[in-house]
DOZA-683936 format. One line per 5 residues: number of its first residue (from 1); their letters; for each residue x, y, z of C-alpha. Coordinates in Angstrom, 1 decimal, padded with zeros to 4 digits. Layout:
NUM	A	X Y Z  ...
This chain:
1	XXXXX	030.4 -015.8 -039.3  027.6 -018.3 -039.5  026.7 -020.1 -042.7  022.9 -018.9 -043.0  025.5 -014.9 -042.5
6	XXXXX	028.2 -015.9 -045.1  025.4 -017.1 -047.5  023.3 -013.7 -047.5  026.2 -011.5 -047.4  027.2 -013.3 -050.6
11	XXXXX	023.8 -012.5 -052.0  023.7 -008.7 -051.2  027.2 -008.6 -053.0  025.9 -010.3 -056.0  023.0 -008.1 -056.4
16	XXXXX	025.4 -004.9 -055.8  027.7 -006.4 -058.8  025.1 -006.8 -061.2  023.2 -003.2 -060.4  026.7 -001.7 -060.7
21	XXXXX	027.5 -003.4 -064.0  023.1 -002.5 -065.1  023.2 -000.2 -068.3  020.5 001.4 -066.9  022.4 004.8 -065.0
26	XXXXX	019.6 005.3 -062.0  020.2 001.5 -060.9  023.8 001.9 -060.9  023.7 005.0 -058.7  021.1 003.2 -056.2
31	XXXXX	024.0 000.6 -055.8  026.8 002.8 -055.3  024.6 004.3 -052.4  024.6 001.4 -050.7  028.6 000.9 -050.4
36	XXXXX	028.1 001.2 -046.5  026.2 -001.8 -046.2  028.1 -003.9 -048.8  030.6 -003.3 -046.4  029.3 -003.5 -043.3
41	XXXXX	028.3 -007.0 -044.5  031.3 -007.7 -046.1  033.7 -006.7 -043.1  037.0 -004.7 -042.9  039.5 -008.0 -044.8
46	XXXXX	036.9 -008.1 -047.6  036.3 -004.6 -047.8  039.8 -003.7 -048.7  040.8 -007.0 -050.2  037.6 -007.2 -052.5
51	XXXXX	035.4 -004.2 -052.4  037.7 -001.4 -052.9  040.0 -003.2 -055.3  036.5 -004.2 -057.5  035.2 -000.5 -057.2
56	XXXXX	038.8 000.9 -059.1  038.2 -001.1 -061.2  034.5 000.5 -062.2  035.3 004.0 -062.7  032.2 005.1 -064.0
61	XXXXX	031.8 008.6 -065.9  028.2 009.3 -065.0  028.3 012.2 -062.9  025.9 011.5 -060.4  027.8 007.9 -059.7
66	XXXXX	030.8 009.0 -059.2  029.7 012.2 -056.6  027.6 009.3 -055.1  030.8 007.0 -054.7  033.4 010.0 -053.7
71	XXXXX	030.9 010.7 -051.1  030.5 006.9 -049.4  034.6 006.5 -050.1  035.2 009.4 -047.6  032.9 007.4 -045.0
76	XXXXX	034.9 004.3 -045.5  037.3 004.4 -043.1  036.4 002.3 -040.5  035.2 000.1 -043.0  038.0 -000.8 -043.8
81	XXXXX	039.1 -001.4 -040.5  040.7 001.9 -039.3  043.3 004.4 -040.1  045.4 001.7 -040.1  044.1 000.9 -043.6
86	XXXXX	043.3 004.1 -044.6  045.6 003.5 -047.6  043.7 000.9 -049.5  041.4 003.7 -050.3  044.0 005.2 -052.6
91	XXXXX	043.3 002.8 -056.0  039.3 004.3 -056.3  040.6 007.8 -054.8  043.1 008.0 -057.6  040.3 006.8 -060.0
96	XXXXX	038.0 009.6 -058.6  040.6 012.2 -058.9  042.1 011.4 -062.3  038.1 012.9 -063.3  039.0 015.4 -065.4
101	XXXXX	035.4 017.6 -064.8  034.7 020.2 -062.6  032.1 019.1 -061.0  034.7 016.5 -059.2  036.6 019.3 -057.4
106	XXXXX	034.0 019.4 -054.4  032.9 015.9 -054.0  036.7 014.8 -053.9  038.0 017.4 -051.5  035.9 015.8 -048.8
111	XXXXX	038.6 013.5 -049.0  040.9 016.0 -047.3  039.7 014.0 -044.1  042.0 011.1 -044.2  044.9 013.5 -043.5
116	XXX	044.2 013.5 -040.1  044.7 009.2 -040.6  048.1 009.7 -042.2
């Protein structure tokens, strides 16, 4: 990765960091909606060595955030490079799961998916 690519990858992940940790609910959702590119940027090591690990970590209880991020999780697979890796997805998919609302039951059984990586 070039400098000029490291340096604005860097830059995209500060700005997620600080819209995820914004008081302000609607800016915290327009970051988790942007996990793909974080990502993308970040590549499969970081993703699962960094991203994931960060977003257990920020379990949020706002409804819309966490449908938001139980939605781009179950894209995340090649993300994080493969089904190989599938299980560094667990730590946020526990945190997702241990939700105790009702509204959780259909945005988390999209992540019936990764059987078929298993």
């Amino acid at each position: 990765m070039s400098s000029e690519l490291a340096d604005e990858s860097l830059f995209l992940i500060a700005i997620f960091v600080d819209e995820l940790r914004n008081d302000k609910m609607q800016t915290r959702l327009a970051s988790v909606k942007k996990l793909n590119t974080i990502a993308l940027a970040l590549e499969p090591e970081r993703t699962r060595n960094e991203l994931i690990p960060f977003l257990a970590e920020i379990i949020y209880h706002e409804d819309e955030v966490l449908r938001e991020m139980a939605q781009q999780l179950a894209e995340f697979v090649p993300l994080v490079g493969g089904s190989e890796y599938v299980h560094c997805l667990l730590p946020p998919l526990e945190g997702l799961a241990s939700v105790e609302e009702e509204h959780m039951i259909m945005p988390c059984a999209c992540f019936t998916g990764f059987v078929k990586y298993t």
